[in-house]
Structure formats: C-alpha cells, structure tokens
C-alpha positions in Angstrom: 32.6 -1.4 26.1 35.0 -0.7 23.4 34.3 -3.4 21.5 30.4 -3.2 21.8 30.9 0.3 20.4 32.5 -1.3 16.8 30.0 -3.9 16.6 27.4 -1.6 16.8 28.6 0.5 14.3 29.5 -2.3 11.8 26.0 -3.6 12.5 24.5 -0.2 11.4 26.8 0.4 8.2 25.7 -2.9 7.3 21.8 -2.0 7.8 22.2 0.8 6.1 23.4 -0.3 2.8 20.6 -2.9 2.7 18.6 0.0 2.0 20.5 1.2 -0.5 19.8 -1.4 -3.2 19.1 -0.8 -6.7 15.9 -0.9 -7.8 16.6 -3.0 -10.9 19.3 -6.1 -11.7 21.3 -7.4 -14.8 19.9 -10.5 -15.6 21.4 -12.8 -18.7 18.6 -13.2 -21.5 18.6 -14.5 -25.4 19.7 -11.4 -26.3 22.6 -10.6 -24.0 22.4 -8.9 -20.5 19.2 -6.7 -19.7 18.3 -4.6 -17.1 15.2 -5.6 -15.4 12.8 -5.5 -12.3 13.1 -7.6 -9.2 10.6 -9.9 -10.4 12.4 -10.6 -14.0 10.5 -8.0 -16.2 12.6 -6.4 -18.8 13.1 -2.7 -18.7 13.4 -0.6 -21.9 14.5 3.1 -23.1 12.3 5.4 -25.0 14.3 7.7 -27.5 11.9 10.2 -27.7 12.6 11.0 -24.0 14.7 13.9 -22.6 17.9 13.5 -19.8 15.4 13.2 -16.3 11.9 13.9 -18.7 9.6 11.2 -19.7 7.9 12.1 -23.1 5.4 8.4 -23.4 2.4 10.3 -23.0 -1.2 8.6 -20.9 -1.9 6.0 -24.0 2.1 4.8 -24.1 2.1 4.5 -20.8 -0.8 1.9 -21.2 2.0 -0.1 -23.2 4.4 0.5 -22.2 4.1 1.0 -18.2 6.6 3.2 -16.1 8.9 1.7 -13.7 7.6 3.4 -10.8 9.2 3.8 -7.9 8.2 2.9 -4.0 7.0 5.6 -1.8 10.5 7.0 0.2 12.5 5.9 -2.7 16.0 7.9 -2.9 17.9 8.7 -5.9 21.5 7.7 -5.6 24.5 7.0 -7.9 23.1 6.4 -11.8 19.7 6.2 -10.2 17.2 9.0 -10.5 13.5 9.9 -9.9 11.8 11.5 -12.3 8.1 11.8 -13.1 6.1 10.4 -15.4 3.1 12.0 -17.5 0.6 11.1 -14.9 3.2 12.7 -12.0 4.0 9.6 -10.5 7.8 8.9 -9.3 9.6 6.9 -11.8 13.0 5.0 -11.9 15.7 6.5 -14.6 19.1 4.9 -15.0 21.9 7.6 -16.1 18.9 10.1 -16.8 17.1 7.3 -18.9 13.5 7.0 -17.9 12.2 3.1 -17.7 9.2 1.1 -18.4 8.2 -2.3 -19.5 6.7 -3.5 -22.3 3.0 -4.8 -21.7 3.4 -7.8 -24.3 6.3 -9.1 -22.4 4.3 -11.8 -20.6 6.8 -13.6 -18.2 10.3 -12.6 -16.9 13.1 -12.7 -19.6 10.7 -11.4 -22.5 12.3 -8.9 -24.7 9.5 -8.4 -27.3 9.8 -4.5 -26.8 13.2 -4.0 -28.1 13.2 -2.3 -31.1 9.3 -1.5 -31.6 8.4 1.4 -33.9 12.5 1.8 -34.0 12.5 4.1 -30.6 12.1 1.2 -27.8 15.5 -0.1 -26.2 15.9 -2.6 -23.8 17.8 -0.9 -20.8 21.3 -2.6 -20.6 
C-alpha cells in the first residue's frame, strides 16, 4: 500500500511538470542562439515597449505578430502574460513582450533583427 502511495505521487509530480513547459525554446541559428516558437519561428524584442506593456500598435502587429499565448496559459518563472493592443494574452520573457517577424518565412529566419534599429531577436 506504501509503495502504491510513492508511485502515485511520483507519477503526479511528473504530470505536473509536463504542463509546465515553456512556451518558447533556444534553438542554434546563423546568428547565434535565438529564442523561438515550438514550430522554429524566431521571436524578437521591441524597444519601444514598456516592462509587461506592448507598445506595437494594430498595423505593427500586422508585421510583426504577437506571440500569443493559449487559452489557460500560466505565467511562471521569467514567463509572463501580458496583453497586446488588441487585448489578447501574449507571451513576455523577463517583462519583454514577443512577436515574430512576418517576413521570416520558414523556421531559423532572422530577417527581423535589427529593422528600423528597435527590433531584437529574443535571446
């Protein structure tokens, strides 16, 4: 009974942090490391933002799209939820709101570092 009791518990701790994932990796590019989506998209910065405040406004966002989080999503470590102009949840690493960069066309892109001096990839 004992024993059935630990493997229980170890079974949930272990479900548990399955749902903790983050919502973005490290992946190795041209340029060095970037932070990017699940499915390989790079993730970039925008200066003009505020700690936990996106400032791209309804035509940036056409650009340059939020990385918006899933329904239930939960803030946790470096990870926060913040919304974007339109009011939808967003992802934000160490108070950094994310996006990507519509002219990056397949995963490992970086074309949006750098543009108009204010776009960063996230690393």
């Amino acid at each position: 009974m004992k024993i059935s009791l630990i493997a229980l518990a170890v079974a949930a701790a272990t479900s548990c942090s399955a749902f903790a994932a983050e919502p973005a990796k490290m992946v190795d590019t041209k340029v060095g490391k970037v932070m990017t989506t699940d499915s390989g998209m790079t993730l970039y910065t925008f200066d003009k933002d505020t700690k936990g405040k996106s400032n791209c406004d309804a035509d940036c966002l056409k650009i340059w799209p939020a990385f918006h989080a899933a329904a239930k999503s939960k803030a946790a470590g470096e990870w926060s939820l913040v919304k974007d102009t339109a009011g939808k949840e967003m992802w934000a690493y160490d108070g950094k709101p994310l996006y990507t960069y519509a002219e990056d066309k397949q995963a490992g892109d970086v074309k949006g570092d750098g543009v108009n001096g204010v776009w960063r990839r996230a690393k």
